[in-house]
C-alpha positions in Angstrom: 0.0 0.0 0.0 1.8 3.4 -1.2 2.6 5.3 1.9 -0.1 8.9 2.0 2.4 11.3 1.8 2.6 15.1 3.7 3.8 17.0 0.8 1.1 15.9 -1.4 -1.7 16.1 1.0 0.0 19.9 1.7 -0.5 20.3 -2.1 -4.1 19.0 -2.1 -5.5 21.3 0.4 -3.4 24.7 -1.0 -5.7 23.4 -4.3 -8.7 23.3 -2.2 -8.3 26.5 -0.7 -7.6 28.2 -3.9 -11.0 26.1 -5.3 -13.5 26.8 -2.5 -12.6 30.6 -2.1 -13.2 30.9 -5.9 -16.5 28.9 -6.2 -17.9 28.2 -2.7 -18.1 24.8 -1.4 -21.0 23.4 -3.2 -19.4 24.3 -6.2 -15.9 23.3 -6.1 -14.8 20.2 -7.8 -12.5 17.3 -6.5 -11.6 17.1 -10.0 -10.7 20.2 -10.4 -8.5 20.1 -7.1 -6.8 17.0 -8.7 -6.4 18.8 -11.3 -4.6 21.9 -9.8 -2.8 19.3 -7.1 -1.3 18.0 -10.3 -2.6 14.3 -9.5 -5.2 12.1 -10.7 -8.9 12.0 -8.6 -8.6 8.5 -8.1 -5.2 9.6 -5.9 -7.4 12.6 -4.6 -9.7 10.3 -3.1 -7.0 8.4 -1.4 -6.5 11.3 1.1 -9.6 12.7 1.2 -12.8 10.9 0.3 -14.9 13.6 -0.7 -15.0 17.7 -0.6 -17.1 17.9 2.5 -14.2 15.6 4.1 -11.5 18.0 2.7 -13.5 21.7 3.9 -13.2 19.7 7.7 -9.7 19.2 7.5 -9.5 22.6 6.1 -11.3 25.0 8.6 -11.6 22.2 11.4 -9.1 24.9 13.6 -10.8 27.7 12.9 -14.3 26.5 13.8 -13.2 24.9 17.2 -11.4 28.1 18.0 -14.6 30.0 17.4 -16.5 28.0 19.5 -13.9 27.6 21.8 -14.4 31.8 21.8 -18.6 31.5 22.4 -18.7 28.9 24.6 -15.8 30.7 26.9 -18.1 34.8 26.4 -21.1 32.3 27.8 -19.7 30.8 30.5 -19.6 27.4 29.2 -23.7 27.5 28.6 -23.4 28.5 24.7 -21.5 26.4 21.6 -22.5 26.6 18.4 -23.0 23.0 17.9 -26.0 23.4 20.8 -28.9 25.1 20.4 -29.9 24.7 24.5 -28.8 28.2 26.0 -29.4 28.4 29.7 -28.3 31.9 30.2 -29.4 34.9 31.2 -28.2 38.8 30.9 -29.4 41.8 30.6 -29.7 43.7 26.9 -26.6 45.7 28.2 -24.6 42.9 29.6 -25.2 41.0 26.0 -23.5 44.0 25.0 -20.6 44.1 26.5 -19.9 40.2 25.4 -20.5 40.9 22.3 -17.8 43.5 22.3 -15.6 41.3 23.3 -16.7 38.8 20.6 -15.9 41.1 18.1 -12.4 41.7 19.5 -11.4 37.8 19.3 -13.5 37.0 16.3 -11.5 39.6 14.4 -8.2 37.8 16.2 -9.2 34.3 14.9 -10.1 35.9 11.3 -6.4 37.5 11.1 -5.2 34.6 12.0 -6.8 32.3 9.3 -8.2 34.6 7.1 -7.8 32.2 4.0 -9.9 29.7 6.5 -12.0 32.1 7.9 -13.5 33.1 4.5 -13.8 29.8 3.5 -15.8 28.9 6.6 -18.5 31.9 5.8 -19.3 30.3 2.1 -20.4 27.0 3.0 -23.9 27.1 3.0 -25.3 24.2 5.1 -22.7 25.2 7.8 -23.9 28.6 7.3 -27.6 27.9 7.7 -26.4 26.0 10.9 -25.2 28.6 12.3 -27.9 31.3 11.4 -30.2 29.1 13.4 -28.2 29.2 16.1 -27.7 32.7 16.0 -31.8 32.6 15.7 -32.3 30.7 19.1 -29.9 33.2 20.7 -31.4 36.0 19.7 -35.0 34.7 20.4 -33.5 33.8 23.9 -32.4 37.3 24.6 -35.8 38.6 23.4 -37.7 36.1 25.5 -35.5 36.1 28.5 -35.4 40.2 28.6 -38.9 41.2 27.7 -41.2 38.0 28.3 -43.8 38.5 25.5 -44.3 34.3 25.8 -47.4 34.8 24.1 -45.9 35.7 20.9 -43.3 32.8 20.8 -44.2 32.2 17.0 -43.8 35.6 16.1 -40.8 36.0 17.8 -39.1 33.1 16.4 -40.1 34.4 12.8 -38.1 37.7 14.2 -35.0 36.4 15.7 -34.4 34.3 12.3 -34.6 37.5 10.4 -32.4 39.0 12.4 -29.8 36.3 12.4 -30.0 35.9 8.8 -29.0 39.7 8.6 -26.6 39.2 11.1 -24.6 36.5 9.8 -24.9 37.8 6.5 -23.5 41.1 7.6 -20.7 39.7 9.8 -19.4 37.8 6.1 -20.0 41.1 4.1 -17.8 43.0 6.7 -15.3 40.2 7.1 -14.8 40.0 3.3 -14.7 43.2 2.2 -13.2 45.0 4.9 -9.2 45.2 4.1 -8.5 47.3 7.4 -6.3 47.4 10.3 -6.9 45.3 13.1 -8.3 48.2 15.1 -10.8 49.9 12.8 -12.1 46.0 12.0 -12.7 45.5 15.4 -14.6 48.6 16.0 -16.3 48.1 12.7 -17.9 44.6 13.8 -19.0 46.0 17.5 -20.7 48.9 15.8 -22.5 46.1 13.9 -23.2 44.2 16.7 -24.2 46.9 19.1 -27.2 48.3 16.3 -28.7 45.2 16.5 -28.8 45.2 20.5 -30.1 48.8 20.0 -33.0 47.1 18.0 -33.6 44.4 20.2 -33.8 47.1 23.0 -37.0 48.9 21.3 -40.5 47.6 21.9 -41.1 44.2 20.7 -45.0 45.0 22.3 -44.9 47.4 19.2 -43.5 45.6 17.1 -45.5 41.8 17.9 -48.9 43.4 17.8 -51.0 44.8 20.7 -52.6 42.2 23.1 
């Protein structure tokens, strides 16, 4: 059996990278990854069985290190592969983890940017994600303002907020060539108009009793 070796598989995922920043995960090829690896697919597949395989290996550091970062603003009650949140802060104590959120996010991001990005265009990760950023958000509203009897409404709320979120956090993180400073203040701007919004009157905006 021919020995996997560390040069090639270094080779394969510089390819990869190159293939999902250019095309996005669901539409990069393993072929075309072979192809710019300079190797056959059939050898491809003999380090990595498939592309979803290969985006792991790729941003597998930077995703634990982000949620490594959550779980440590929440106290150990929050990760981003769990959806059960037993936490609660006020609106202005939110705020002040999410300012320091933005200060390491932006810390991870310059330290694998190339993997950062990557992380941001895979979809089904992405819509993971979102709905986690959905639960949190309905869990602040909930936990801060009661309003139980709108729990439909203000799911269909937090989700449109989260989707606007995370798609606002990628915008910023992909476009924004900055120093480390003016990124950082750029993303806890972002963050604190959202808890600005969630600080209005959901009463209002729900629909009288």
């Amino acid at each position: 059996m021919q020995t996997l070796k560390d040069d090639v598989r270094e080779r394969i995922v510089d390819s990869a990278k190159a293939e999902f920043l250019e095309k996005g995960i669901d539409k990069a090829s393993m072929r075309d990854i072979a192809a710019g690896s300079n190797m056959t697919v059939g050898n491809l597949y003999r380090y990595f069985r498939n592309k979803e395989e290969l985006n792991s290996f790729i941003v597998g550091e930077t995703l634990s290190e982000i949620n490594r970062l959550v779980m440590e603003k929440s106290s150990n009650t929050v990760s981003i592969n769990d959806r059960d949140m037993d936490i609660n802060l006020t609106v202005s104590q939110y705020a002040d983890v999410l300012d320091d959120l933005a200060d390491e996010l932006v810390d991870i991001y310059k330290k694998h940017k190339v993997e950062f990005n990557i992380l941001m265009m895979h979809s089904k990760l992405n819509d993971s994600i979102t709905d986690w950023f959905a639960d949190l958000i309905k869990h602040i509203i909930k936990s801060n303002y009661g309003l139980d009897e709108y729990d439909r409404q203000i799911g269909v709320l937090s989700h449109g907020y989260a989707v606007s979120v995370f798609a606002g956090i990628k915008d910023i993180f992909r476009h924004a060539d900055v120093e480390t400073d003016s990124l950082k203040n750029m993303i806890k701007i972002f963050f604190r108009s959202y808890i600005n919004n969630l600080s209005a009157d959901f009463s209002l905006a729900l629909g009288e009793k």
